[in-house]
C-alpha positions as CSV (number, residue, x, y, z in Angstrom):
1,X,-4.4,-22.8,0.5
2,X,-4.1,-18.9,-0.8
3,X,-0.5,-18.0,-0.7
4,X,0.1,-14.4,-0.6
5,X,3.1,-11.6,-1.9
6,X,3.5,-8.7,0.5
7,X,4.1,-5.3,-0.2
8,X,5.4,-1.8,1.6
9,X,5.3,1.4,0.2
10,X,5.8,4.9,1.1
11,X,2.6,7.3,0.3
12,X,2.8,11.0,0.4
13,X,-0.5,12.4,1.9
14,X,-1.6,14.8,-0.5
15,X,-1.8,11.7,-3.5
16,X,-3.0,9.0,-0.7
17,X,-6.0,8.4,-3.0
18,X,-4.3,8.2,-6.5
19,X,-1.4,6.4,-4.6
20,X,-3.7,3.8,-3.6
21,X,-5.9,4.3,-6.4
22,X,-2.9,3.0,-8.5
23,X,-1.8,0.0,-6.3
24,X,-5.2,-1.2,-6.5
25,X,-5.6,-1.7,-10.0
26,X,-2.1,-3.9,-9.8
27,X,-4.3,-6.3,-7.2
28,X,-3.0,-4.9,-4.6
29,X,-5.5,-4.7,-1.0
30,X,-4.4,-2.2,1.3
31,X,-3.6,-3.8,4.7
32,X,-2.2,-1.3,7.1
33,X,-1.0,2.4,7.1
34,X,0.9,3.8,9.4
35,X,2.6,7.3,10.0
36,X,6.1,7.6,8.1
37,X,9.4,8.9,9.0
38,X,7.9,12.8,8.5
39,X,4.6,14.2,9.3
40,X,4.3,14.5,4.7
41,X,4.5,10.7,4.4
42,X,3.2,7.0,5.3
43,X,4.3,3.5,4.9
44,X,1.1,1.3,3.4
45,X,1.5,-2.6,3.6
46,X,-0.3,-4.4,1.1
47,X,-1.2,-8.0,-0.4
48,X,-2.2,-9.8,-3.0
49,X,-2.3,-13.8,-4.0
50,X,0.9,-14.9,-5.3
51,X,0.6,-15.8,-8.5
């Protein structure tokens, strides 16, 4: 059975790509994003197997 390590990060809209960009090339999939504490940022959750 996969285990799996969880992540949340805060992304600032204007690098969403890079941001994610980045976090994918750790292993990181992008689960959810959702709107942050200020119209400027969001809170991503992401996964990845545990290793």
């Amino acid at each position: 059975m996969t285990k799996w390590e969880y992540l949340t990060a805060p992304v600032l809209v204007h690098a969403t790509k890079q941001i994610l960009d980045n976090f994918g090339q750790d292993g990181w999939e992008l689960v959810q994003i959702v709107p942050g504490m200020n119209p400027e940022n969001l809170v991503a959750y992401f996964k990845r197997p545990a290793s």
